[in-house]
C-alpha positions, 0 to 999 in steps of 0.5 A, spaced: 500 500 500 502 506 499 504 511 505 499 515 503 494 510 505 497 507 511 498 516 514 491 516 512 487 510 516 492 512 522 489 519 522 482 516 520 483 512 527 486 518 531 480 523 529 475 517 531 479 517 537 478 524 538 472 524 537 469 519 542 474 522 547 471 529 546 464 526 547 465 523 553 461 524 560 466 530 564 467 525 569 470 521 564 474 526 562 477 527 568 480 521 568 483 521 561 486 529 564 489 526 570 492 519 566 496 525 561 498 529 566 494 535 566 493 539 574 490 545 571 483 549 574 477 546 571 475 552 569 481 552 564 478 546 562 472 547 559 473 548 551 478 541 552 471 537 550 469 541 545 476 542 541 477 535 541 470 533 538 472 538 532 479 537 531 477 529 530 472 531 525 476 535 522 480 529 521 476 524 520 474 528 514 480 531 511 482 524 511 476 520 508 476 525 501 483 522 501 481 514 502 476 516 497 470 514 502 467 522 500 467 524 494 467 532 493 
């Protein structure tokens, strides 16, 4: 297969990843803030969901018209 591809469905499976993260409950998201390290004021942390639902759907969809799933 070609690099192209392969980069291709790691970024699809890391937007997908993104996405289900950023939809999880905030009790949920605590876990995952306290797994990675993250010891910031909850209210620096508000908008952590919302850009990772949008960052993994922009991913998701870039590299879905580049495996030719979306045809534009």
């Amino acid at each position: 297969m070609d690099k192209v591809f392969i980069y291709s469905f790691v970024t699809c499976a890391a937007g997908v990843a993104m996405l289900i993260t950023g939809l999880r409950p905030s009790d949920k998201m605590d876990k995952v803030r306290s797994f990675m390290g993250d010891r910031k004021e909850p209210s620096d942390r508000r908008m952590a969901p919302m850009q990772l639902i949008v960052c993994g759907a922009i991913c998701l969809f870039i590299w879905l018209v580049v495996l030719r799933v979306i045809r534009l």
